[in-house]
N, C-alpha and C positions, 0 to 999 in steps of 0.2 A: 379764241383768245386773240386779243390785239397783238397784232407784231411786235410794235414795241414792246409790252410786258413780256415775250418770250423772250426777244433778247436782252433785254433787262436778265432775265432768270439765266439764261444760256451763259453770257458774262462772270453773274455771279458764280457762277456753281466751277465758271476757268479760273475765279478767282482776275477777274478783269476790269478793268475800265473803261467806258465805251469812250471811244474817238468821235465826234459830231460835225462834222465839218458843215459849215453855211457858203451858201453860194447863192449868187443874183442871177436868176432864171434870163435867158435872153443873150450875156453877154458872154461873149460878143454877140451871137445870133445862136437863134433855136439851135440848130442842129449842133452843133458845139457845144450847147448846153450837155446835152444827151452825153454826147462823148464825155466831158468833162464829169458827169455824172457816175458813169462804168468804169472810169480812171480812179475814184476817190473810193469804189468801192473793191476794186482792185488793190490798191496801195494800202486797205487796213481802217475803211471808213467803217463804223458798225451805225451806223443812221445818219444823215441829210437832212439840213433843213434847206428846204429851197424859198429862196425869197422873193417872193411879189415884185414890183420895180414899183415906186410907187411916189408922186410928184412931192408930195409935204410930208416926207418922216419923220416923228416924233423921236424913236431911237437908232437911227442910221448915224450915224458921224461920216466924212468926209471922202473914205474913200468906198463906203458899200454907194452913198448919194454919186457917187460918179459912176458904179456901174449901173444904176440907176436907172440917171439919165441917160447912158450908152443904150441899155437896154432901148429903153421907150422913143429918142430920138431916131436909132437908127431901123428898128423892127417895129414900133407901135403896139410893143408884149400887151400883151391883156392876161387878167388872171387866167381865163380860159387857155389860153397857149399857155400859161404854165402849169396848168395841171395836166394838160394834154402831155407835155414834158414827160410828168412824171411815167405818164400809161407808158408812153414809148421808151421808156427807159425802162420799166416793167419787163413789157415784150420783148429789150432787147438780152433778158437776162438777168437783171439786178435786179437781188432777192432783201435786199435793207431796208428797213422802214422808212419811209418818206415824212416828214414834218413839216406841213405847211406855213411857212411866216409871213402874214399878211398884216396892212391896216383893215380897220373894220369898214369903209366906208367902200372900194371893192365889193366885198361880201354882202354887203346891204345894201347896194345896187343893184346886184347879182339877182338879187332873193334869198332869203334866207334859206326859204326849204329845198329851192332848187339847187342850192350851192352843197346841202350837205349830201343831196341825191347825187352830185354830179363826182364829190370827192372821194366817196364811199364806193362807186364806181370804177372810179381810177384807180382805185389803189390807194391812198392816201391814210396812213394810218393817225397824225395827229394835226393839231392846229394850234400856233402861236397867232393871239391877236394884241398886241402891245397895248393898244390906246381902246380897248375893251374893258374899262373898270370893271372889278366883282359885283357891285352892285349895280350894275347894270347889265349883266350877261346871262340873266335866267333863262329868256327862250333860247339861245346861242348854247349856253352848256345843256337845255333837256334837248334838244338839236341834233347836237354833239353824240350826246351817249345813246339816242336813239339808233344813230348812225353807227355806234361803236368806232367814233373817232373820239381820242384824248384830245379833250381843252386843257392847253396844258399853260398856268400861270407863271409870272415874273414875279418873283420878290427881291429886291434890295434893299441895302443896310437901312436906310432911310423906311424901311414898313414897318419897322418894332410890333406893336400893338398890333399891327392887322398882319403881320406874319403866318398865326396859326389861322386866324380864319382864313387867309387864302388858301394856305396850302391844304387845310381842312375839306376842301372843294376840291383839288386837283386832281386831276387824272393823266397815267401815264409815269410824268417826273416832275419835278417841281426845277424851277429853271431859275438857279440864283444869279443872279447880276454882280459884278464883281469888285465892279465900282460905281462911283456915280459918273452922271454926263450920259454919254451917246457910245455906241459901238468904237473902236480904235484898238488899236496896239498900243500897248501901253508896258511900263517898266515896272512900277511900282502899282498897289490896289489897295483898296482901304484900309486902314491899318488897323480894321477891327473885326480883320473879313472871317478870321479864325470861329472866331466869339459866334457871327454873324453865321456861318454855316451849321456849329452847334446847336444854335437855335431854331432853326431848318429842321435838322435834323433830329431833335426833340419834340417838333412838332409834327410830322409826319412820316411814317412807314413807308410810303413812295421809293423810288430812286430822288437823290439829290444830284442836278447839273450843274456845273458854272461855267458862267461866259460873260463877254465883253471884255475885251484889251488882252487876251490869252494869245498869244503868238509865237512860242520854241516848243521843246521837248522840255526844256526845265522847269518850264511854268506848268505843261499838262503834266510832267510827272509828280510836281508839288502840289499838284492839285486832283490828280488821281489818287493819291493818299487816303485823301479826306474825301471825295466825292465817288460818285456812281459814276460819273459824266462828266466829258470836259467839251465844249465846245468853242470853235474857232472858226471866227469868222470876218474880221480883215484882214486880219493875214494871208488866206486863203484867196480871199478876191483880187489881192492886191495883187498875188501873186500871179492868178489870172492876168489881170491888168497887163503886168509887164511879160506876158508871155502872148499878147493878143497881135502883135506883131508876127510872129511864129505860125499862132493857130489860123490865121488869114490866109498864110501861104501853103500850099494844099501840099507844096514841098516839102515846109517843115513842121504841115501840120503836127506828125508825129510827137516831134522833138519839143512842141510845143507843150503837147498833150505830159509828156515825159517829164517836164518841167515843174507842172503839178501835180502831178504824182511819188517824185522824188519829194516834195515838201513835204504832203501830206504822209509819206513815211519816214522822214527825217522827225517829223510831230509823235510818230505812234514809238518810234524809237526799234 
């Protein structure tokens, strides 16, 4: 069984919501990464998505593109280092399923079939590709499931009509978007997102997630109601962000490390 679906089932059966936390592989640097990984899984993270660093994001907004560029200017990340990430985070102990969030042009650089050998490997149990349309991902999702990694789709308000067919494909959880635009913190989300998750959820038996602009405990508790899933992820980076000062000085490495962990359990509540 996929990890994910176990804890998917494990969840349910607590009567729970899973926590998601997204973070930018790299930043500040590899090993940090790691740490910062065994922290989110400590503090009540029940799955990871770790992100790609990746020069032209399609859905990054402002503050995942700056650890981005931190990433790639200052270490030269490549997918490889972050999947490698992931192994070593594996081996240091953390038992959470991993979700890959890449752009496609990485992965088709990569090779296709070498990438799913390489993430299957690692440990990796799913894969987000944003700018992967459905009708263009047949060899990438027979790929996918050969591997026993979930391709797991994006739907937002804006899919109406092709809602069911995506998610009719999905594997793993269906991963709703909360508003439109780009990744951000955000106060307010669409104001049809109610309606907009119903429909989700009418169209498939999966787990339902949502994410983009999620950033307190109010919002993931208003949205653990309604969902399987709530994921969070500028918030979480940003928090990185101002904690990178800290996590540099091997002093306060700790206090740094502390810093996001205290968030990411002020989130689970």
């Amino acid at each position: 069984m996929n990890l994910i679906d176990k804890t998917f089932a494990d969840l349910k059966a607590a009567g729970r919501t899973a926590l998601m936390p997204f973070v930018t592989m790299g930043d500040p640097d590899i090993k940090t990464s790691i740490a910062i990984i065994q922290t989110l899984e400590k503090s009540g993270a029940d799955m990871i998505e770790l992100g790609v660093p990746y020069s032209d994001p399609l859905a990054d907004g402002p503050v995942i593109q700056r650890a981005s560029e931190r990433a790639l200017s200052n270490n030269q990340i490549t997918i490889v280092d972050c999947i490698q990430i992931a192994e070593d985070a594996r081996t240091s102990g953390v038992k959470i399923p991993f979700i890959l969030f890449t752009y496609f042009n990485p992965v088709f650089q990569f090779g296709l079939e070498a990438f799913f050998e390489l993430i299957q490997r690692k440990g990796i149990s799913g894969l987000i590709i944003p700018d992967l349309p459905m009708e263009e991902d047949e060899e990438v999702r027979a790929l996918a499931e050969a591997a026993n990694i979930h391709l797991i789709p994006l739907v937002a308000p804006t899919s109406k009509e092709r809602v069911a067919r995506i998610s009719s494909k999905a594997k793993g959880f269906v991963y709703c978007v909360s508003s439109l635009g780009v990744t951000g913190v955000r106060a307010d989300f669409h104001k049809g997102i109610d309606e907009f998750l119903n429909t989700v959820r009418e169209a498939t038996d999966l787990p339902i997630c949502i994410g983009f602009g999620i950033s307190n405990h109010e919002q993931v508790e208003r949205f653990g109601k309604v969902c399987d899933g709530v994921i969070v992820g500028s918030a979480i980076v940003r928090t990185i962000e101002d904690a990178i000062p800290l996590l540099q000085d091997e002093s306060n490495r700790e206090a740094g490390l502390k810093k996001i962990g205290d968030f990411v359990a002020e989130l689970k509540g």
